[in-house]
Every structure is written in structure tokens, then in C-alpha cells.
C-alpha positions as CSV (number, residue, x, y, z in Angstrom):
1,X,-9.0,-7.9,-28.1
2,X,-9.5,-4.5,-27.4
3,X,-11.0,-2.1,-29.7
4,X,-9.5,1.1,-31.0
5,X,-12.6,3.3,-28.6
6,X,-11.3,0.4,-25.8
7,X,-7.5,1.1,-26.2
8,X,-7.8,4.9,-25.6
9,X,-9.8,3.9,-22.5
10,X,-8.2,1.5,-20.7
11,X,-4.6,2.1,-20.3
12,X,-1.8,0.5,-18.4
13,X,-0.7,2.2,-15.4
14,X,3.0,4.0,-14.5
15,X,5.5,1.9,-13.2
16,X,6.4,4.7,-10.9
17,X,2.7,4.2,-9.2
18,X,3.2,0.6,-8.9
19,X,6.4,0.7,-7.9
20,X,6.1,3.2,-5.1
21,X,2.7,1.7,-4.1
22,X,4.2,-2.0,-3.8
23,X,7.3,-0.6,-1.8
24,X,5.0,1.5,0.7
25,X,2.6,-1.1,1.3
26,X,6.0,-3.5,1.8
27,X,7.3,-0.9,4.4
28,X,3.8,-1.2,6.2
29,X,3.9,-4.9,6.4
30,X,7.1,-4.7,7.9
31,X,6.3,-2.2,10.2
32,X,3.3,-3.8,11.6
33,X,4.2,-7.4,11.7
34,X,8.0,-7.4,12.2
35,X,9.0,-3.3,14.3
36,X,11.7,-4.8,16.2
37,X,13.9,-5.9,13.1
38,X,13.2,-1.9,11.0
39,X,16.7,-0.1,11.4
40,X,15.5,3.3,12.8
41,X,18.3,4.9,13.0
42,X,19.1,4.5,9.2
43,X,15.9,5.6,7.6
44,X,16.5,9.2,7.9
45,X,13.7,11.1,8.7
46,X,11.0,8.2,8.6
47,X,12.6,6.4,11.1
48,X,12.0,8.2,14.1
49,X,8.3,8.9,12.8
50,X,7.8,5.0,12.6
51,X,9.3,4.4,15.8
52,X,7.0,7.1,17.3
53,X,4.2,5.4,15.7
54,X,5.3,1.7,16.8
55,X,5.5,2.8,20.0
56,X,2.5,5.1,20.8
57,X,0.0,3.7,17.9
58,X,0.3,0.6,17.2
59,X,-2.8,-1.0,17.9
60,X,-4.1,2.2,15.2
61,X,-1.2,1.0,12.6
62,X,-2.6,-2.9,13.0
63,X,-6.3,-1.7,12.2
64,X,-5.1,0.8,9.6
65,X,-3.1,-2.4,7.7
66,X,-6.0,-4.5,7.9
67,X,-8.7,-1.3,6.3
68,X,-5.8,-0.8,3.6
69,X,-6.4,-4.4,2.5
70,X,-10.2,-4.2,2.7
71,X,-10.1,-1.2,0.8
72,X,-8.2,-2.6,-1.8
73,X,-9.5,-5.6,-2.1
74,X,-13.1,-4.3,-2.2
75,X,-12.0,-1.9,-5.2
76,X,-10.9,-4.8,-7.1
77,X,-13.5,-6.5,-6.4
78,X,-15.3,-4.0,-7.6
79,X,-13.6,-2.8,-10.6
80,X,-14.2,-6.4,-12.1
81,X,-17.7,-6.2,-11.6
82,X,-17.7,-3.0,-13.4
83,X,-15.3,-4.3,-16.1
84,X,-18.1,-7.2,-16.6
């Protein structure tokens, strides 16, 4: 269990964060893997931005998905050796 030095340390992070985070990364899936099936036309102003970005960079979007990933996945990695 955590101690009462521990508890003021670690703390759990906003659902906000996660939430936005999860969706965004969501979005970026679906743009890279799946652009022909995004409605353009009804995301407002990000629509024509990731249709300008399917078309013109999308090699740049693939590499960018795969970084994210690395990224994250070496932080975790990481943080648990930290954590240890």
C-alpha cells in the first residue's frame, strides 16, 4: 500500500487527459489505417486539414503513427523501470 509521503506523490491522472488522449490517438488510427471511410465534410474545420494531410502526407502520417507508439511505449517502459 502506499504510504502517506507515497500518496502525495503519485496521483491518479484527469479523466479529461485520458479521455482526450484516447480519442486523438483513436482519430489517428483511423486516419492512417482506414482515410477513405473519415466523413470530411462533417468534421468541421479538421476535416479538410486531414484530408489535406491524407492526400499530400501520408507516408509522413504512417511514420508519425508508428514514432507515437514507440514513444509511448518506450516511456512506459521506462516509467516501470523507474517505478522499480
Amino acid at each position: 500500500m502506499a504510504t502517506a509521503a507515497g500518496a502525495t506523490y503519485f496521483q491518479r491522472g484527469s479523466l479529461f487527459w485520458f479521455t482526450v488522449i484516447t480519442l486523438s490517438f483513436g482519430y489517428y488510427t483511423w486516419v492512417v489505417f482506414w482515410p477513405q471511410s473519415i466523413p470530411y465534410q462533417n468534421l468541421g474545420p479538421l476535416g479538410p486539414f486531414t484530408q489535406y494531410l491524407v492526400d499530400h502526407h501520408h507516408t509522413l502520417l504512417c511514420n508519425g503513427y508508428w514514432l507515437a507508439w514507440l514513444i509511448h511505449v518506450g516511456e512506459s517502459l521506462y516509467a516501470i523501470v523507474l517505478c522499480k
